[in-house]
MARKELUM-280251 format. One record per residue: residue number from 0; residue in one letter; chain; y, x, z of N, C-alpha, C in turn. Coordinates in steps of 0.1 Angstrom, whole numbers. Layout:
// residues N
+-----+------+-------+--------+-------+-------+---------+--------+-------+--------+-------+-------+
|  nr | rest | kette | nnorth | neast |   nup | canorth | caeast |  caup | cnorth | ceast |   cup |
+-----+------+-------+--------+-------+-------+---------+--------+-------+--------+-------+-------+
| NUM |    a |     A |      Y |     X |     Z |       Y |      X |     Z |      Y |     X |     Z |
...
+-----+------+-------+--------+-------+-------+---------+--------+-------+--------+-------+-------+
END
This chain:
// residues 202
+-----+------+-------+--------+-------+-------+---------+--------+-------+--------+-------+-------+
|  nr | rest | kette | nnorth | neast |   nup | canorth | caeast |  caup | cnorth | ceast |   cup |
+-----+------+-------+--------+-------+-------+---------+--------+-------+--------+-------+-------+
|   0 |    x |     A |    243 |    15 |   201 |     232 |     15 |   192 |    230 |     1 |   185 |
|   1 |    x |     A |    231 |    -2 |   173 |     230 |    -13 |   162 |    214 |   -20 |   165 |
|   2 |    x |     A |    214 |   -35 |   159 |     197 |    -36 |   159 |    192 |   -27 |   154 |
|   3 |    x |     A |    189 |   -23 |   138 |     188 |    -15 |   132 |    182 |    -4 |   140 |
|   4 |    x |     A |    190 |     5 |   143 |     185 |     16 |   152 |    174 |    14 |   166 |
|   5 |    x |     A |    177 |     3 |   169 |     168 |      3 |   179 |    155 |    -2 |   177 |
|   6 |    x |     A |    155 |    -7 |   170 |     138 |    -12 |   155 |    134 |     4 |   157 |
|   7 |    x |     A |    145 |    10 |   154 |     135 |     26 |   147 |    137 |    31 |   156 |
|   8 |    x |     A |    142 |    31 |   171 |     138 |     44 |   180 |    122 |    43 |   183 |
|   9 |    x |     A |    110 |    45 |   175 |      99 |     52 |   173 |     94 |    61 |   165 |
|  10 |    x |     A |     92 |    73 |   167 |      85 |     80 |   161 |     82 |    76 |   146 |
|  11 |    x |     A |     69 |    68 |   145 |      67 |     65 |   130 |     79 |    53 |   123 |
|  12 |    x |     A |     89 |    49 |   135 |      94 |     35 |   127 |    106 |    45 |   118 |
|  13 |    x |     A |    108 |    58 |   126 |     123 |     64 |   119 |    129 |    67 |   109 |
|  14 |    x |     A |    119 |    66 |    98 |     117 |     70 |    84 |    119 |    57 |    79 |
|  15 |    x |     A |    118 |    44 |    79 |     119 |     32 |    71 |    131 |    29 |    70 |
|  16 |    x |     A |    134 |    24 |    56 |     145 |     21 |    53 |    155 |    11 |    51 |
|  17 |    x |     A |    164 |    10 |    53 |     172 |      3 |    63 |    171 |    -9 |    62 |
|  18 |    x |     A |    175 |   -11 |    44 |     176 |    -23 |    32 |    162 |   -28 |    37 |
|  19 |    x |     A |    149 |   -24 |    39 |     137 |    -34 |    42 |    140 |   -35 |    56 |
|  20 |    x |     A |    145 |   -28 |    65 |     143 |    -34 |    75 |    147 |   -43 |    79 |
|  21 |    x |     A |    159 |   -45 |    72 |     172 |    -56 |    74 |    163 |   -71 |    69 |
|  22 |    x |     A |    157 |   -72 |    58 |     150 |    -79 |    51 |    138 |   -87 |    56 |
|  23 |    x |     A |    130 |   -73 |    66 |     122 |    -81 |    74 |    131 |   -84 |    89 |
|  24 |    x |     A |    135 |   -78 |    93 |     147 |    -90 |   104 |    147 |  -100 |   103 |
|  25 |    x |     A |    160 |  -106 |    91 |     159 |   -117 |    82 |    142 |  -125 |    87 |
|  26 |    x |     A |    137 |  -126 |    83 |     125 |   -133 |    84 |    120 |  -135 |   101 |
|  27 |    x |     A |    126 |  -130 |   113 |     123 |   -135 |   122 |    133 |  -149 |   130 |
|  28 |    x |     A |    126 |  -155 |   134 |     136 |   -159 |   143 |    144 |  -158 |   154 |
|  29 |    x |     A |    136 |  -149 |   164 |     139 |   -147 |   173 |    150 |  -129 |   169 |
|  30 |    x |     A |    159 |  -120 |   174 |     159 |   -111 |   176 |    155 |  -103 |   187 |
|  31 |    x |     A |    146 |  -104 |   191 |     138 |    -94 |   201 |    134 |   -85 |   192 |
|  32 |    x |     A |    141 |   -68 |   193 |     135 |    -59 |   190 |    124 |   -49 |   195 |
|  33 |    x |     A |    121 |   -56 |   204 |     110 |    -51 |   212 |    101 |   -57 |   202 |
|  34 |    x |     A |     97 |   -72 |   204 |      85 |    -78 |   193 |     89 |   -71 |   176 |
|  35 |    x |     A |    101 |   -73 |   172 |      98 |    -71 |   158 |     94 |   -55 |   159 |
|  36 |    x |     A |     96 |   -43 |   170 |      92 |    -29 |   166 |     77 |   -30 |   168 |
|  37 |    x |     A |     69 |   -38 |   179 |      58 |    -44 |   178 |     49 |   -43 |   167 |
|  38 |    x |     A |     57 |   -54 |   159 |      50 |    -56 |   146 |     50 |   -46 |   137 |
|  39 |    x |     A |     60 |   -41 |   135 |      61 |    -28 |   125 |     50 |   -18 |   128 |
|  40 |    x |     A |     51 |   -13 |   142 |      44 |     -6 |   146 |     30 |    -6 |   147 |
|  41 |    x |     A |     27 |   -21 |   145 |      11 |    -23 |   145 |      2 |   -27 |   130 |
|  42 |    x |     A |     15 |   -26 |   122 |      13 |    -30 |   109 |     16 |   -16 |    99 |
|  43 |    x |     A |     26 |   -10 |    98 |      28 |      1 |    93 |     26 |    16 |   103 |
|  44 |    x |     A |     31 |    15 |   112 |      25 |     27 |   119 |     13 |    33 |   125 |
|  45 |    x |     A |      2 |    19 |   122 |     -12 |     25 |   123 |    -15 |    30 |   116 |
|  46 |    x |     A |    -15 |    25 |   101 |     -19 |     33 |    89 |     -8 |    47 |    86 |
|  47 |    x |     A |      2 |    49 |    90 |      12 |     56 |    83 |     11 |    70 |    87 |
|  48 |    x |     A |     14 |    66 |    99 |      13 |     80 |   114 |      7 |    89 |   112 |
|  49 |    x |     A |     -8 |    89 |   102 |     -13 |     99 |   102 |    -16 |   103 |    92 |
|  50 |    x |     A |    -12 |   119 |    91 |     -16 |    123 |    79 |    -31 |   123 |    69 |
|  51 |    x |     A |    -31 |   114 |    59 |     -45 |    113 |    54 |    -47 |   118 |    41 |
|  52 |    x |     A |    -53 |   128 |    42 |     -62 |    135 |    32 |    -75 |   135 |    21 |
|  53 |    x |     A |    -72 |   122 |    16 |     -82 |    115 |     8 |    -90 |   127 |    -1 |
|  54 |    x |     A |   -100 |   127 |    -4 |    -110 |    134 |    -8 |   -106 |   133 |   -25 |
|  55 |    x |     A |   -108 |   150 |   -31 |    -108 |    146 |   -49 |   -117 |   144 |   -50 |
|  56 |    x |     A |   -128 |   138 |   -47 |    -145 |    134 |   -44 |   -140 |   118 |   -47 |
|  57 |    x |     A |   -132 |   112 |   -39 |    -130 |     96 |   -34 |   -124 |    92 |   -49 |
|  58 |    x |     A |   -109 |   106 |   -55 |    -106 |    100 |   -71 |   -113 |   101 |   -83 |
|  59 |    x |     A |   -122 |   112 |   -81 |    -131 |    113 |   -89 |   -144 |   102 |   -90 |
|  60 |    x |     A |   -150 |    96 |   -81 |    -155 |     84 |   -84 |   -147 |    70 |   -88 |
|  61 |    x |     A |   -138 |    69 |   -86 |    -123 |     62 |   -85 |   -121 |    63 |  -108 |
|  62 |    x |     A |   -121 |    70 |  -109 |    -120 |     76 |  -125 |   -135 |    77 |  -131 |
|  63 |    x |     A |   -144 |    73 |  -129 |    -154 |     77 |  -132 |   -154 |    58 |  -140 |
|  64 |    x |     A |   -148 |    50 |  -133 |    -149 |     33 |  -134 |   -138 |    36 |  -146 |
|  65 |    x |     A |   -123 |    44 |  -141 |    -109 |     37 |  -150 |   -111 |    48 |  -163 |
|  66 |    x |     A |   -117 |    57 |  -161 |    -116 |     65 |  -171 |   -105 |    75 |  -165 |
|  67 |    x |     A |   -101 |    87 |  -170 |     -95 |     99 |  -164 |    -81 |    92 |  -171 |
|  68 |    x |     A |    -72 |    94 |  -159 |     -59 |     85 |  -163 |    -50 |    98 |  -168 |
|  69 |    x |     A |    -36 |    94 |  -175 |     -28 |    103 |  -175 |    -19 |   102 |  -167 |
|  70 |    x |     A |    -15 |    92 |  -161 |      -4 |     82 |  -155 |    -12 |    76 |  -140 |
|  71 |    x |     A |     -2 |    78 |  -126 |      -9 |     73 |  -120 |      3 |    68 |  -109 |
|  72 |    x |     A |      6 |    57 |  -105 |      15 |     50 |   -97 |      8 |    50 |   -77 |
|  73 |    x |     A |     10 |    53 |   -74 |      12 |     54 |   -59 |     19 |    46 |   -49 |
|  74 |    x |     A |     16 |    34 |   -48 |      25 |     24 |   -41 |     25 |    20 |   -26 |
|  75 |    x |     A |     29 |    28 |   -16 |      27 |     26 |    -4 |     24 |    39 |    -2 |
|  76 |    x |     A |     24 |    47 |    -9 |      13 |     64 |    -3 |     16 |    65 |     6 |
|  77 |    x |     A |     26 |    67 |    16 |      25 |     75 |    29 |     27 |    90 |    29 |
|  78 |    x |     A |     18 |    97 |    38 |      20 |    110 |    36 |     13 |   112 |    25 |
|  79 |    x |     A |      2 |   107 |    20 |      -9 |    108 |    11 |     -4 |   116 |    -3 |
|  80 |    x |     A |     10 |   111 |    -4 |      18 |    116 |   -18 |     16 |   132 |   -14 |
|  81 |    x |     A |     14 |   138 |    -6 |      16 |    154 |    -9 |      1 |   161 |   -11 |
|  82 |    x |     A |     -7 |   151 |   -12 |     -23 |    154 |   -10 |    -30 |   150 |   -26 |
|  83 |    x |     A |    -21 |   146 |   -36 |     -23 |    145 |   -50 |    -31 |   155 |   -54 |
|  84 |    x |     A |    -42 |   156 |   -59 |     -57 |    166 |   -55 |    -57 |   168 |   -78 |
|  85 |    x |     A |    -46 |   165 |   -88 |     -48 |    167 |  -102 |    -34 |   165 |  -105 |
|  86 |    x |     A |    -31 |   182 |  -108 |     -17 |    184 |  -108 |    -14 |   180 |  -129 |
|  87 |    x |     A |    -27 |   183 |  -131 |     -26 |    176 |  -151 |    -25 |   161 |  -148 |
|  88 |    x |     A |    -22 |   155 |  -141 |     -18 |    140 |  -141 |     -3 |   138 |  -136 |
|  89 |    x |     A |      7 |   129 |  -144 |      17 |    123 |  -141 |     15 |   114 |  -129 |
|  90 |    x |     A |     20 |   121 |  -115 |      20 |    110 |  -106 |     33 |   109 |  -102 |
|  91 |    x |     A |     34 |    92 |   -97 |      44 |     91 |   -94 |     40 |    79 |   -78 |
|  92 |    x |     A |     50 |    80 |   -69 |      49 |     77 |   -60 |     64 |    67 |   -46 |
|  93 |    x |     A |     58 |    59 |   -42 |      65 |     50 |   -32 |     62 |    47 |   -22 |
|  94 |    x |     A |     75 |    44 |   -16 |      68 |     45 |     0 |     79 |    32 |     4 |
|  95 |    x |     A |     82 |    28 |    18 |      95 |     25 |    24 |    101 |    30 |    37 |
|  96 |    x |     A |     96 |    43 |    31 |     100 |     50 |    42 |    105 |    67 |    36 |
|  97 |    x |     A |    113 |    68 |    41 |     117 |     83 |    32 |    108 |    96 |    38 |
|  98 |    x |     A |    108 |    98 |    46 |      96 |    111 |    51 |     87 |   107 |    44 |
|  99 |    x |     A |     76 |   102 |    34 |      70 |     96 |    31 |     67 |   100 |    15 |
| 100 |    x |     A |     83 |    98 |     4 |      84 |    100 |    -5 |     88 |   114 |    -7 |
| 101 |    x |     A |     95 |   123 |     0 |     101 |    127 |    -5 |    110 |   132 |   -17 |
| 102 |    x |     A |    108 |   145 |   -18 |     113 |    144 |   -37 |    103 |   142 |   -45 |
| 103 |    x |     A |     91 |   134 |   -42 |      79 |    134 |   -52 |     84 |   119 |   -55 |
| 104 |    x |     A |     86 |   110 |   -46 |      89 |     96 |   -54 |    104 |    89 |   -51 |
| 105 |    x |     A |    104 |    75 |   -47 |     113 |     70 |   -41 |    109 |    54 |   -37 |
| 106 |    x |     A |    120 |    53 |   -27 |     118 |     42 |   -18 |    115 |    31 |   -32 |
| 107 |    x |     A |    109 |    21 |   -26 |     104 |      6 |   -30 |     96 |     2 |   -21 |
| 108 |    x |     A |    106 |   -12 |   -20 |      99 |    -26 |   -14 |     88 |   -36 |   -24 |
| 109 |    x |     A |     79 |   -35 |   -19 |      71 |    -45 |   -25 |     73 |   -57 |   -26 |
| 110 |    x |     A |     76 |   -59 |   -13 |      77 |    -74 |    -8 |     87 |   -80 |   -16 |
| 111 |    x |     A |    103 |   -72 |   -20 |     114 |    -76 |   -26 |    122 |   -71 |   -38 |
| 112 |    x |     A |    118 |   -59 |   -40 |     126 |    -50 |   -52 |    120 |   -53 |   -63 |
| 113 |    x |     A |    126 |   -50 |   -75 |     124 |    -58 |   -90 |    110 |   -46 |   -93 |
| 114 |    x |     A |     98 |   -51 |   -99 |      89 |    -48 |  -102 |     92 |   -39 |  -116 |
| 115 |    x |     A |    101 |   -44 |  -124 |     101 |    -41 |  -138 |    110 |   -26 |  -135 |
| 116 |    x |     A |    118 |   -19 |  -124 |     117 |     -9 |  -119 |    105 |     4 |  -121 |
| 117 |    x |     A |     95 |     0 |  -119 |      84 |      6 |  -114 |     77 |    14 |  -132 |
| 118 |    x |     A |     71 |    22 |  -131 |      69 |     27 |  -144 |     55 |    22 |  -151 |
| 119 |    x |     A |     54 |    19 |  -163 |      39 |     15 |  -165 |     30 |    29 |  -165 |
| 120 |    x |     A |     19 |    22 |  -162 |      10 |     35 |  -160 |     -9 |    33 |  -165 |
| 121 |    x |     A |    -15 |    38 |  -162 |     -25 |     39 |  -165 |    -35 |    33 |  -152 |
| 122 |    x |     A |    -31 |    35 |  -142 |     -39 |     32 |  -129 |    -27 |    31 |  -116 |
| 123 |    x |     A |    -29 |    26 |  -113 |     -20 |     20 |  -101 |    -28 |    18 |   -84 |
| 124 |    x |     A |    -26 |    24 |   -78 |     -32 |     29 |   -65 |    -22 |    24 |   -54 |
| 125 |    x |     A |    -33 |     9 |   -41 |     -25 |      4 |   -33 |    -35 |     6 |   -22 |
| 126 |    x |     A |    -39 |    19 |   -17 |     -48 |     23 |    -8 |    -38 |    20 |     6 |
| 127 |    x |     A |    -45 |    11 |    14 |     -45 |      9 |    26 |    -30 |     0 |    29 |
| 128 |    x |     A |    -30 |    -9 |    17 |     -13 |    -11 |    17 |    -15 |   -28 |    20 |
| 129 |    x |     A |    -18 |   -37 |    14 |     -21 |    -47 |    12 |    -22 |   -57 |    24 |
| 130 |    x |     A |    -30 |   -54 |    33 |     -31 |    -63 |    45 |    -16 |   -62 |    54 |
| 131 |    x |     A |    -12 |   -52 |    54 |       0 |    -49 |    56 |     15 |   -59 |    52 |
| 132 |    x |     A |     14 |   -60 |    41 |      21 |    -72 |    33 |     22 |   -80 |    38 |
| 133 |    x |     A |      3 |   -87 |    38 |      -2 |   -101 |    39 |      3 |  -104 |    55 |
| 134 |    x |     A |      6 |   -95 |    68 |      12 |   -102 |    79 |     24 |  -105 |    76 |
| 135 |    x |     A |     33 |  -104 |    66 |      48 |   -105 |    68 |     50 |  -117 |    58 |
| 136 |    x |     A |     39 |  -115 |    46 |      38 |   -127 |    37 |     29 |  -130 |    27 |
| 137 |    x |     A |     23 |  -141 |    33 |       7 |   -147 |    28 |      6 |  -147 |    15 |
| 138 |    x |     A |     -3 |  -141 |    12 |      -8 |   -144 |    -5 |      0 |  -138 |   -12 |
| 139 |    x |     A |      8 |  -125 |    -5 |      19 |   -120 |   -22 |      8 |  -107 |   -27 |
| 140 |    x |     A |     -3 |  -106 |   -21 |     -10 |   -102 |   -29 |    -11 |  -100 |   -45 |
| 141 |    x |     A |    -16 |  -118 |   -44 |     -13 |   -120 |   -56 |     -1 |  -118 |   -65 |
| 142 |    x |     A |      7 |  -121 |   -62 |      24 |   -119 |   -67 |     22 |  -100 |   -72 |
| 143 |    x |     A |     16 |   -95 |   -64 |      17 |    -76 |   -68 |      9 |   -73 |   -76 |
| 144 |    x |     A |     -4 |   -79 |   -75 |     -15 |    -74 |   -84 |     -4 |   -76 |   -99 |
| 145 |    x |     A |     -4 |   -91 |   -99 |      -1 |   -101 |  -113 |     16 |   -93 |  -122 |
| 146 |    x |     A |     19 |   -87 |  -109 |      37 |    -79 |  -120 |     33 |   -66 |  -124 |
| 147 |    x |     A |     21 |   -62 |  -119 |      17 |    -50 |  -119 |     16 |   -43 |  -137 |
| 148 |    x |     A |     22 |   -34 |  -146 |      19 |    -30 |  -154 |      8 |   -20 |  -154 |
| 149 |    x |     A |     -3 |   -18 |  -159 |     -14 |     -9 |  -158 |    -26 |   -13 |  -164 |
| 150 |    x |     A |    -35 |    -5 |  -168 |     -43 |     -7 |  -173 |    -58 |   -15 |  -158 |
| 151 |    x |     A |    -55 |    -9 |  -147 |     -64 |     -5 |  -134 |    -52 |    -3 |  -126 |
| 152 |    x |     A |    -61 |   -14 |  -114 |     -55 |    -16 |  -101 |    -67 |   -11 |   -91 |
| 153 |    x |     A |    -61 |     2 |   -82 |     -74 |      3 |   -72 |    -63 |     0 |   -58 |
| 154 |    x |     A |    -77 |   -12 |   -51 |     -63 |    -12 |   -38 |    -79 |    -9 |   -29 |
| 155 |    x |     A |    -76 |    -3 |   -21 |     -85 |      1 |    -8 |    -82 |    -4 |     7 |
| 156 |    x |     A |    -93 |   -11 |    13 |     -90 |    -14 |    27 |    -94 |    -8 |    37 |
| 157 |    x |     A |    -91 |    -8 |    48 |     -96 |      2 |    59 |   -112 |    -6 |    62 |
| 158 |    x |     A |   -120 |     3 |    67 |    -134 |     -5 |    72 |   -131 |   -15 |    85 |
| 159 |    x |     A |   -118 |   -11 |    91 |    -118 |    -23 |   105 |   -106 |   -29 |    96 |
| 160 |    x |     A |   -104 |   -42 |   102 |     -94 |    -53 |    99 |    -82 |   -47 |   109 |
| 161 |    x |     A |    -72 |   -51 |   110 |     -57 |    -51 |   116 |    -62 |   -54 |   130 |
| 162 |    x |     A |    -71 |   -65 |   127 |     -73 |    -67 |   145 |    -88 |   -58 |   150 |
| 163 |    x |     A |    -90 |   -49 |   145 |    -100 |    -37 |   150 |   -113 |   -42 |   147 |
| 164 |    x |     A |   -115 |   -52 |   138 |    -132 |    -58 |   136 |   -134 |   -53 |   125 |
| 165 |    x |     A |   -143 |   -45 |   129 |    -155 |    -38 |   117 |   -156 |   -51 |   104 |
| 166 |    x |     A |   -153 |   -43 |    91 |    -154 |    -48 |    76 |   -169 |   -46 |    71 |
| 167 |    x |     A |   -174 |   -56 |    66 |    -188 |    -50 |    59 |   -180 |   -45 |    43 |
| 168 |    x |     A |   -186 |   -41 |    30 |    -184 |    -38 |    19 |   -183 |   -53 |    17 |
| 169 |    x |     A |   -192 |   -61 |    18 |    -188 |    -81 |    11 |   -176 |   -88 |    16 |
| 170 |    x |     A |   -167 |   -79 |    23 |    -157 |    -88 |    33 |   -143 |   -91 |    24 |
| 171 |    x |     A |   -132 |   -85 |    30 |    -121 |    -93 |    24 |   -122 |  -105 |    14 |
| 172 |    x |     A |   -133 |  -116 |    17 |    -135 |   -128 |    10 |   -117 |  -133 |    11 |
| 173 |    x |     A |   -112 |  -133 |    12 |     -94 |   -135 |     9 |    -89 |  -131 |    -3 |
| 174 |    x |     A |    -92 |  -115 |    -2 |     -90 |   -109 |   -14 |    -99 |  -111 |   -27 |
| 175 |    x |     A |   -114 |  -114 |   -26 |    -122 |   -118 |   -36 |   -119 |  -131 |   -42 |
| 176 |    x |     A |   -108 |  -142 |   -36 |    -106 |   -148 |   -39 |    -96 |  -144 |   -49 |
| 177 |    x |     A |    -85 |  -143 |   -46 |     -73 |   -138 |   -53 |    -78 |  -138 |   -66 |
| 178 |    x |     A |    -86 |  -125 |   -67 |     -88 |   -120 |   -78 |    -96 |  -129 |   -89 |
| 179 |    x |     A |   -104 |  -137 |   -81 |    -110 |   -149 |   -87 |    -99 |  -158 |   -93 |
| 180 |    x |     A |    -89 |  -157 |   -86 |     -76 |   -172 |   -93 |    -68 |  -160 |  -104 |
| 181 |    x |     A |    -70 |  -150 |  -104 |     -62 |   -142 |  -112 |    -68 |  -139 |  -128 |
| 182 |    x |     A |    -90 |  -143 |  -124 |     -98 |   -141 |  -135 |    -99 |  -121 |  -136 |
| 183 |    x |     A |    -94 |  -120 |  -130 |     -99 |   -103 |  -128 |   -109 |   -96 |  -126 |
| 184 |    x |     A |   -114 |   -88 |  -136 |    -130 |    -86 |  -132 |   -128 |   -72 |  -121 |
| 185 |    x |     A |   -140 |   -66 |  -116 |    -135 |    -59 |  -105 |   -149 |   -50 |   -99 |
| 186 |    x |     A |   -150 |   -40 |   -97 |    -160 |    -34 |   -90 |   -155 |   -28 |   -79 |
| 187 |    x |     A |   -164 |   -28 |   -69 |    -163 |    -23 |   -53 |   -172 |    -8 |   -51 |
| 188 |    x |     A |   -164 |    -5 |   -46 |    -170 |     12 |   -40 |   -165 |    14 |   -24 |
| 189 |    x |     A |   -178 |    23 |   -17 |    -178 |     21 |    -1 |   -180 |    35 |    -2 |
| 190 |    x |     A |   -170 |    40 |     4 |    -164 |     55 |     0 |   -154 |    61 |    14 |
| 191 |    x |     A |   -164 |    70 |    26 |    -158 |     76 |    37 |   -151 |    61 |    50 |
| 192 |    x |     A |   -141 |    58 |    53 |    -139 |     54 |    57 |   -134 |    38 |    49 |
| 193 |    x |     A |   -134 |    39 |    37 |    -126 |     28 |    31 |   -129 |    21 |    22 |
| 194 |    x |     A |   -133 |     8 |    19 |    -137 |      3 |     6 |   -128 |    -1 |    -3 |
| 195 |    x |     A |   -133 |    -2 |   -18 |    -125 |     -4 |   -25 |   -125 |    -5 |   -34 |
| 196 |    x |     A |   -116 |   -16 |   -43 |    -116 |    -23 |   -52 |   -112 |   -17 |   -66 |
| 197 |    x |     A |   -119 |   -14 |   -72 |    -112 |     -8 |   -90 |   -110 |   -19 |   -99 |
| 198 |    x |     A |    -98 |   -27 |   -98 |     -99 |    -40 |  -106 |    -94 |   -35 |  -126 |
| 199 |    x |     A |   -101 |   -46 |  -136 |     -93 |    -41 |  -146 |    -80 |   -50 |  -150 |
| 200 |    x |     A |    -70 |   -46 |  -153 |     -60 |    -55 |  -159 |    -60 |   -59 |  -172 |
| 201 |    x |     A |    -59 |   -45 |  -177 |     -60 |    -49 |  -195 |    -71 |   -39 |  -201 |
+-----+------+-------+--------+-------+-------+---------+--------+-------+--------+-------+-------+
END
């Protein structure tokens, strides 16, 4: 059994693909695949593992700010891609993990693959993706919002942080930063389990 493979003997790690996994390796020092499945596991397999069924209630206030999109990008969905609740909208969707995309999208790394790839769109959706990033690499936040083509960027965070501490709606002061160096104006909505940010681009 390769490193590679032994990264993914987990349940949610088995689906990630190869090209990123190799990439985030690369970035350790050590090769303990016990720690790096660790990390994966506590960074992509908390959010990933379970199937989530976001409310047409949550997009519908979500469009009520961007206006009814025709175009809508899905970056990190997860299973979420099969739970698309407006079959009159162009969606399209990414994951880095293939169970994930299926035939509805295809694999993309955020962290590394060419942006100019990705299709322009009307609203661009990074629900529950973001902090996820920020453990592997600080502040590329910014770097995703800013290649982003779209009119609307909605990225949503869980109410607990990565390390299980309850979020108020005024929190991710990190991210309200960002957006401040970027000049992004932006409204917030606290909606079921997740808050979230409807930023405008253009």
């Amino acid at each position: 059994m390769d490193f590679i493979e032994k990264v993914k003997n987990k349940k949610e790690l088995r689906d990630l693909d190869d090209a990123f996994l190799r990439r985030i390796i690369e970035g350790y020092k050590t090769k303990d695949f016990k720690k790096i499945r660790k990390d994966l596991r506590r960074v992509y397999g908390m959010f990933k593992s379970v199937k989530h069924k976001r409310s047409k209630e949550a997009y519908e206030m979500i469009f009520r700010i961007t206006g009814r999109p025709k175009s809508v990008l899905d970056l990190g969905c997860g299973y979420s891609s099969g739970y698309f609740p407006f079959e009159d909208i162009k969606y399209y969707c990414t994951d880095i993990g293939y169970g994930y995309v299926k035939e509805r999208g295809f694999i993309f790394d955020l962290l590394s693959d060419d942006y100019m790839k990705l299709p322009r769109v009307d609203v661009v959706l990074l629900f529950k993706v973001l902090e996820s990033l920020e453990y592997f690499k600080r502040n590329v936040s910014k770097e995703v919002i800013r290649k982003l083509r779209c009119r609307y960027v909605v990225v949503s965070f869980d109410k607990k942080s990565l390390s299980g501490r309850e979020i108020r709606k005024k929190g991710r002061s990190w991210f309200r930063r960002i957006l401040g160096e970027l000049n992004l104006n932006y409204e917030v909505l606290d909606y079921g389990d997740e808050i979230f940010f409807v930023i405008k681009k253009s």
